[in-house]
Backbone atoms as SQL, in Angstrom:
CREATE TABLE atoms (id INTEGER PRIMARY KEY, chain TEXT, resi INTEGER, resn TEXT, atom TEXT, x REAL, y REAL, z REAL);
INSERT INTO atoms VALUES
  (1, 'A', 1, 'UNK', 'N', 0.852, -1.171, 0.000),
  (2, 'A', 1, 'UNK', 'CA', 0.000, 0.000, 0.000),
  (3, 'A', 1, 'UNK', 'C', 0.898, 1.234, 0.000),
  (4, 'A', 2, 'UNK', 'N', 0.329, 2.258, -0.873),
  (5, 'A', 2, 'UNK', 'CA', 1.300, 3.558, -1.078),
  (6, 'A', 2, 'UNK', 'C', 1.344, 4.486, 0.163),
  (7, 'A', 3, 'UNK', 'N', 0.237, 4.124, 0.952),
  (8, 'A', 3, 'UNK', 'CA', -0.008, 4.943, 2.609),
  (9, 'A', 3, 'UNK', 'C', -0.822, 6.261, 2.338),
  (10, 'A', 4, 'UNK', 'N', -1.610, 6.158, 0.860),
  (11, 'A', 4, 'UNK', 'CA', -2.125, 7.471, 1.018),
  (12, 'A', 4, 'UNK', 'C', -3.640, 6.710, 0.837),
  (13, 'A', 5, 'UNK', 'N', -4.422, 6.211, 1.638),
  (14, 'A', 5, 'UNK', 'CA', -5.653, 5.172, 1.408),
  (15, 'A', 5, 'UNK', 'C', -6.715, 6.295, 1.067),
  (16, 'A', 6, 'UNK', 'N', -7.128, 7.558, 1.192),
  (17, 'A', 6, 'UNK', 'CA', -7.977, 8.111, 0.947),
  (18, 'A', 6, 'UNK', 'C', -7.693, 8.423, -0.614),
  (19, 'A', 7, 'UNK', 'N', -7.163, 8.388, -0.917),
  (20, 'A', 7, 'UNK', 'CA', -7.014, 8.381, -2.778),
  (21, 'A', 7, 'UNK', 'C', -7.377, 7.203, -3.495),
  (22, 'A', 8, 'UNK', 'N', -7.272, 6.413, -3.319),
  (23, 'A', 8, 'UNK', 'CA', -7.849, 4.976, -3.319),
  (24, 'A', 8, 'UNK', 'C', -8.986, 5.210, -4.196),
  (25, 'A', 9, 'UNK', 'N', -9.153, 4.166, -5.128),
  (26, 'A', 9, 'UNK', 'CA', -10.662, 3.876, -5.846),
  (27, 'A', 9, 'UNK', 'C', -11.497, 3.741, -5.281),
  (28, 'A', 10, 'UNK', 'N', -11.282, 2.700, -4.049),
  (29, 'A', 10, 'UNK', 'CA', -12.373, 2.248, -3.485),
  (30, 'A', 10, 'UNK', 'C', -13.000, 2.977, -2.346),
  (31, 'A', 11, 'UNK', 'N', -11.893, 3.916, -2.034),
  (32, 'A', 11, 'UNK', 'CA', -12.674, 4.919, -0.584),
  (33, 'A', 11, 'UNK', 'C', -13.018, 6.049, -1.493),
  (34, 'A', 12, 'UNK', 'N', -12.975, 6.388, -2.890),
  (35, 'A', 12, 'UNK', 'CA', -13.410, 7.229, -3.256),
  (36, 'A', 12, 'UNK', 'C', -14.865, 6.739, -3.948),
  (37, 'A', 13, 'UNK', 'N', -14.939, 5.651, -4.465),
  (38, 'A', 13, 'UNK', 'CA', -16.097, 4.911, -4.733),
  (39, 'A', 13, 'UNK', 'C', -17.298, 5.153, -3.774),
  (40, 'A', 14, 'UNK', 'N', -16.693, 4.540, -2.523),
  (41, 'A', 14, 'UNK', 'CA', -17.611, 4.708, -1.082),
  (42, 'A', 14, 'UNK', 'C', -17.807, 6.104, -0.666),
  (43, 'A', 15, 'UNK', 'N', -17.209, 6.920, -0.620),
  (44, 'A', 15, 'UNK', 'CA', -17.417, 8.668, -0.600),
  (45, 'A', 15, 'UNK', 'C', -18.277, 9.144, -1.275),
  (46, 'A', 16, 'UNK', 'N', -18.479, 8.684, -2.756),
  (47, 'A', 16, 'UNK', 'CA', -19.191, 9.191, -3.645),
  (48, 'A', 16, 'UNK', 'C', -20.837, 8.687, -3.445),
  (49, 'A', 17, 'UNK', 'N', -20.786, 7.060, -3.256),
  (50, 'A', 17, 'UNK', 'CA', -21.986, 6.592, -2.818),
  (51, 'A', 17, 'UNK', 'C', -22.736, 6.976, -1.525),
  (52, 'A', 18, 'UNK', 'N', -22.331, 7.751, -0.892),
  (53, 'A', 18, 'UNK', 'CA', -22.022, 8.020, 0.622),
  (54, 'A', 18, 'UNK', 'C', -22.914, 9.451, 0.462),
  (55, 'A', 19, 'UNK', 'N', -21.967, 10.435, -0.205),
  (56, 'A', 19, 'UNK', 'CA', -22.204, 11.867, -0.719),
  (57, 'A', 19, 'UNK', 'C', -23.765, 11.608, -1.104),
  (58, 'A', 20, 'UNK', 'N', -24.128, 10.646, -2.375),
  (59, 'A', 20, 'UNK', 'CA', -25.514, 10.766, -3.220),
  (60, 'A', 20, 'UNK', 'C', -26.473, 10.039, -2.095),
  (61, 'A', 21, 'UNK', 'N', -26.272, 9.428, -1.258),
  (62, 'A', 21, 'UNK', 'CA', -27.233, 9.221, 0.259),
  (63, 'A', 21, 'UNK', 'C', -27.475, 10.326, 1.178),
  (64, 'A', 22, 'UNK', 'N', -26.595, 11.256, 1.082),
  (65, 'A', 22, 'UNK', 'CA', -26.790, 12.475, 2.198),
  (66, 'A', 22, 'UNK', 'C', -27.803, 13.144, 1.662),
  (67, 'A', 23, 'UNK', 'N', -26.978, 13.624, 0.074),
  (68, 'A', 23, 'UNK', 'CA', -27.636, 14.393, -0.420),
  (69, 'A', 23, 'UNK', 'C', -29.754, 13.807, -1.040),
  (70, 'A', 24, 'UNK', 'N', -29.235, 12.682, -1.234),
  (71, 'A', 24, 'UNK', 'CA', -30.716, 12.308, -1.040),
  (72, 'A', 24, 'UNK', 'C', -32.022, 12.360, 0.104),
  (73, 'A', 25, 'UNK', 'N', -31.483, 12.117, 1.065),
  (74, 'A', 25, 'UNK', 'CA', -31.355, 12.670, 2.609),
  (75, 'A', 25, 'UNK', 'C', -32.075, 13.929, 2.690),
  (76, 'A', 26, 'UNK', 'N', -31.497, 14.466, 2.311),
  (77, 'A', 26, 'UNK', 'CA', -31.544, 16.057, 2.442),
  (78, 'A', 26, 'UNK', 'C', -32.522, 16.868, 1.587),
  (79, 'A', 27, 'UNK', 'N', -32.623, 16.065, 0.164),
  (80, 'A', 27, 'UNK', 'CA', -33.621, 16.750, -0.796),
  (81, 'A', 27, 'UNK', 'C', -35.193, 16.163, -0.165),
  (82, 'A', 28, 'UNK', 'N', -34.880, 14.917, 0.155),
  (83, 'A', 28, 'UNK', 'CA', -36.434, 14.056, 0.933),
  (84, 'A', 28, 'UNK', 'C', -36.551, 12.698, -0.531),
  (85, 'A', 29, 'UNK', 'N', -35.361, 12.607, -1.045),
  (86, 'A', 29, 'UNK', 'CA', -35.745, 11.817, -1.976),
  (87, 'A', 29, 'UNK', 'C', -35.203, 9.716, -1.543),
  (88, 'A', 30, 'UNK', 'N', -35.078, 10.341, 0.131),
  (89, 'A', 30, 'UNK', 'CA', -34.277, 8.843, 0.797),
  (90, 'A', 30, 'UNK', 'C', -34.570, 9.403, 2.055),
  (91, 'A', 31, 'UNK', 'N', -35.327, 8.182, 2.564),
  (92, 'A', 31, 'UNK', 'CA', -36.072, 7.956, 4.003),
  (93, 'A', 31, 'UNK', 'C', -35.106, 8.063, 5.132),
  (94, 'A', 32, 'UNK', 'N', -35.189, 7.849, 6.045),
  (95, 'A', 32, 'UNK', 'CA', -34.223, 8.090, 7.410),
  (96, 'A', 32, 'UNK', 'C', -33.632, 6.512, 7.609),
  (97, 'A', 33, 'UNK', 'N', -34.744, 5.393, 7.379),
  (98, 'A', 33, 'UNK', 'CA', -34.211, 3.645, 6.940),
  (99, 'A', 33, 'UNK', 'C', -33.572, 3.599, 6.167),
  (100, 'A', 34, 'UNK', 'N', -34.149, 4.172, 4.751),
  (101, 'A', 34, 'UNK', 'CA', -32.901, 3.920, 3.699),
  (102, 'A', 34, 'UNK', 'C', -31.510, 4.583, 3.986),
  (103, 'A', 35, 'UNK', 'N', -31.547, 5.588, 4.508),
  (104, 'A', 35, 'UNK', 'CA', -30.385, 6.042, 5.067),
  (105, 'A', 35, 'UNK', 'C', -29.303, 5.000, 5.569),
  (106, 'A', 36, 'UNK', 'N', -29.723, 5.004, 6.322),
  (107, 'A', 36, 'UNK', 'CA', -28.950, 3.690, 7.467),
  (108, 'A', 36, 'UNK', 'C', -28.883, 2.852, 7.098),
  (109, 'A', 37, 'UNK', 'N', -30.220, 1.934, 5.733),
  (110, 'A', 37, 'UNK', 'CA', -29.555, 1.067, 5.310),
  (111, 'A', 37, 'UNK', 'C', -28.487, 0.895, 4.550),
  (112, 'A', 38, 'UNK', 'N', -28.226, 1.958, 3.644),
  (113, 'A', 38, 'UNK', 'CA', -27.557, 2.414, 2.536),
  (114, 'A', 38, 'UNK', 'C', -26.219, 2.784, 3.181),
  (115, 'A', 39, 'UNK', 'N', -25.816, 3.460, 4.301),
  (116, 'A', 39, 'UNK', 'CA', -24.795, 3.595, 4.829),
  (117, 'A', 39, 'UNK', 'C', -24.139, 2.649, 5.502),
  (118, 'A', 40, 'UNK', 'N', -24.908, 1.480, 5.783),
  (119, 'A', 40, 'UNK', 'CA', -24.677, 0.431, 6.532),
  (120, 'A', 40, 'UNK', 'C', -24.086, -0.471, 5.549),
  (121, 'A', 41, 'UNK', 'N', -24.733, -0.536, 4.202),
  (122, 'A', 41, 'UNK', 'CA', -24.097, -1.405, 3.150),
  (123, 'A', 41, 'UNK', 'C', -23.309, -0.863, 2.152),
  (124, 'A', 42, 'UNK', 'N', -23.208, 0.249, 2.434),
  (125, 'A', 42, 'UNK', 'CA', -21.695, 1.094, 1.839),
  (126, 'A', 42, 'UNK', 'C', -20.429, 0.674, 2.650),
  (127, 'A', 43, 'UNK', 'N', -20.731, 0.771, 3.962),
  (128, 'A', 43, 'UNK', 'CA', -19.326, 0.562, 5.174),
  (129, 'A', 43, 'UNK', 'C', -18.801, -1.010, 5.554),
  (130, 'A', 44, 'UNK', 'N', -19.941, -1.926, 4.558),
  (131, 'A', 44, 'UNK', 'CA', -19.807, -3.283, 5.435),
  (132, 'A', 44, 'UNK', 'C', -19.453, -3.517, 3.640),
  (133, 'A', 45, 'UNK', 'N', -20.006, -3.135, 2.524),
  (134, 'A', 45, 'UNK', 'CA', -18.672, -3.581, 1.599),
  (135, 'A', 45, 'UNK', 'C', -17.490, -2.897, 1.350),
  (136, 'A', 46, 'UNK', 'N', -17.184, -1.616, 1.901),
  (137, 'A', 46, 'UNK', 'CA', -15.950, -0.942, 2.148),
  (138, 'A', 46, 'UNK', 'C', -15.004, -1.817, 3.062),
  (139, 'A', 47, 'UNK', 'N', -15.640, -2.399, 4.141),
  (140, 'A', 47, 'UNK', 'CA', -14.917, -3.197, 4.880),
  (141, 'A', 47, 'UNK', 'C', -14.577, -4.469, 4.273),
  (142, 'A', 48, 'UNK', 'N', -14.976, -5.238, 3.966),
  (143, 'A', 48, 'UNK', 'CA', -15.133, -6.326, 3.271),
  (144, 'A', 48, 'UNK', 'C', -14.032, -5.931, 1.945),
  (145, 'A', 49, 'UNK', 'N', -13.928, -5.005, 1.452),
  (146, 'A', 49, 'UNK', 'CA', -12.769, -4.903, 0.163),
  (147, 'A', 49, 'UNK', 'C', -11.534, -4.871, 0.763),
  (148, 'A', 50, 'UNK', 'N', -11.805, -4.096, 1.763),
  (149, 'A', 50, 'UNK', 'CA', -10.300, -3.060, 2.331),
  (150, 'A', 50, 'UNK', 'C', -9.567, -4.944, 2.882),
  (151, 'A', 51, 'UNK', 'N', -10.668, -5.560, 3.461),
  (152, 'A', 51, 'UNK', 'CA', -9.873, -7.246, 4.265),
  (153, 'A', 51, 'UNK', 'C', -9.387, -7.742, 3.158),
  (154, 'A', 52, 'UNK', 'N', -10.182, -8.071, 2.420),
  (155, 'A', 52, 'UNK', 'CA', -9.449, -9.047, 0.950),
  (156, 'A', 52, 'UNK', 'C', -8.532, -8.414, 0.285),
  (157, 'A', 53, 'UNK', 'N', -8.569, -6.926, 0.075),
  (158, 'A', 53, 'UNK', 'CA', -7.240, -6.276, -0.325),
  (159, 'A', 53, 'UNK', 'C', -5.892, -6.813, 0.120),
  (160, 'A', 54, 'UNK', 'N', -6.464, -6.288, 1.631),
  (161, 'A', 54, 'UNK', 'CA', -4.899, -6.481, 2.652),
  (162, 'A', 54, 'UNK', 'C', -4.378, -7.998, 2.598),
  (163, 'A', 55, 'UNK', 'N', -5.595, -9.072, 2.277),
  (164, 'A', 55, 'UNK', 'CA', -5.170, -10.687, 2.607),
  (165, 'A', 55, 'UNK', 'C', -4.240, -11.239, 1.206),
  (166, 'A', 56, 'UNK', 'N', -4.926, -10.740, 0.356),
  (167, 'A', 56, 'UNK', 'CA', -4.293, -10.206, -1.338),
  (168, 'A', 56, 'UNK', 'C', -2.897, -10.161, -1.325),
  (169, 'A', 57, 'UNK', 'N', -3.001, -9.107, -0.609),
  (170, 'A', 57, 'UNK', 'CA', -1.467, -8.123, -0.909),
  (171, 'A', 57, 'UNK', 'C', -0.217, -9.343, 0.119),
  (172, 'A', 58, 'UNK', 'N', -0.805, -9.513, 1.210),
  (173, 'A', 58, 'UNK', 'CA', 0.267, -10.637, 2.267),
  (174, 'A', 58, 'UNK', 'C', 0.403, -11.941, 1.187),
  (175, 'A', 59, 'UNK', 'N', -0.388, -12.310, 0.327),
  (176, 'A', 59, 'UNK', 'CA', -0.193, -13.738, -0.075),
  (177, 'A', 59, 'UNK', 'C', 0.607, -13.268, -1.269),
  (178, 'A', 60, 'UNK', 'N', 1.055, -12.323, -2.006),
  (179, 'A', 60, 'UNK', 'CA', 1.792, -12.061, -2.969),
  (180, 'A', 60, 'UNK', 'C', 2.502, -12.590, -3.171),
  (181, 'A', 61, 'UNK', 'N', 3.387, -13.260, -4.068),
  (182, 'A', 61, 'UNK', 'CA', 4.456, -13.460, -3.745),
  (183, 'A', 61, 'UNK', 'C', 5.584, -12.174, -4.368),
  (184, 'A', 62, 'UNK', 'N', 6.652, -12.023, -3.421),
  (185, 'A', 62, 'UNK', 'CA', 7.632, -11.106, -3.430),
  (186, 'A', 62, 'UNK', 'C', 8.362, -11.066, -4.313),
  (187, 'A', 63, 'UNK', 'N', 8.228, -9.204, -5.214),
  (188, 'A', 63, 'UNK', 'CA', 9.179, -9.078, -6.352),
  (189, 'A', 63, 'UNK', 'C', 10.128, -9.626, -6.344),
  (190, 'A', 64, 'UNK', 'N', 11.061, -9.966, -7.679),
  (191, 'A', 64, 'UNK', 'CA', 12.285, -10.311, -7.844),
  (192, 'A', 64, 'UNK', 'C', 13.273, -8.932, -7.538),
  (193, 'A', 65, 'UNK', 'N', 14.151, -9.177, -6.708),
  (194, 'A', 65, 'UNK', 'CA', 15.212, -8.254, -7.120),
  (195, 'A', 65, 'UNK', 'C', 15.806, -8.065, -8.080),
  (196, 'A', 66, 'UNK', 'N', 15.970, -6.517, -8.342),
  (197, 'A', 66, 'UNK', 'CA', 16.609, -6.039, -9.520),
  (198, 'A', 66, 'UNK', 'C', 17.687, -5.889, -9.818),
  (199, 'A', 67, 'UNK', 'N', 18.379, -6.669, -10.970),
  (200, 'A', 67, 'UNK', 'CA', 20.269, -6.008, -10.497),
  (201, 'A', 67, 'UNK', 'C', 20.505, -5.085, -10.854),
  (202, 'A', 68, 'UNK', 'N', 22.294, -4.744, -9.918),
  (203, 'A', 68, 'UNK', 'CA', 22.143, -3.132, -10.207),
  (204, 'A', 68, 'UNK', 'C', 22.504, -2.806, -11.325),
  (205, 'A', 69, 'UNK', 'N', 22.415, -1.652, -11.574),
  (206, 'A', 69, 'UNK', 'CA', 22.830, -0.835, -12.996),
  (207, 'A', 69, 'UNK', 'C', 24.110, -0.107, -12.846),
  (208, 'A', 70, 'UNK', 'N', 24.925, -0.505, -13.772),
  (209, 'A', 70, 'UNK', 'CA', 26.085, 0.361, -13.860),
  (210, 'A', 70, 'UNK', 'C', 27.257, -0.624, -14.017),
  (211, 'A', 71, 'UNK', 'N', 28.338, 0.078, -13.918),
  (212, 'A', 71, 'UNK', 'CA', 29.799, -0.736, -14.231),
  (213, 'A', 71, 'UNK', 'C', 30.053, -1.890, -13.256),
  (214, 'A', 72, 'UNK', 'N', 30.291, -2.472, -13.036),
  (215, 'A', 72, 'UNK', 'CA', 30.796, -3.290, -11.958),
  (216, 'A', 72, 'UNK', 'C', 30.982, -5.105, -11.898);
């Protein structure tokens, strides 16, 4: 991981889905349930990516080293 996780596809994915629930919210075009449900199943497949990411990334197997460059 590059350590900058809020740049990420997937937390920007979930931000965006997140954003069009508030704002639905707010116009009256999404109930106070759908709310919660919708935020509830935004954060529980945000969670659910972010685990299999990380389990992903540990089972990798490890680049080859590169040789060096230059005279020697």
């Amino acid at each position: 991981m590059n350590g900058n996780r809020y740049a990420s596809r997937k937390f920007l994915l979930a931000l965006m889905f997140a954003v069009a629930l508030i704002v639905g919210l707010f116009t009256g075009h999404v109930s106070g349930g759908e709310f919660i449900s919708g935020i509830t199943i935004i954060t529980g497949l945000y969670a659910a990516a972010d685990v299999t990411q990380d389990q992903l990334s540990r089972r990798a197997p490890p680049s080859p080293e590169q040789p060096p460059l230059g005279i020697g």
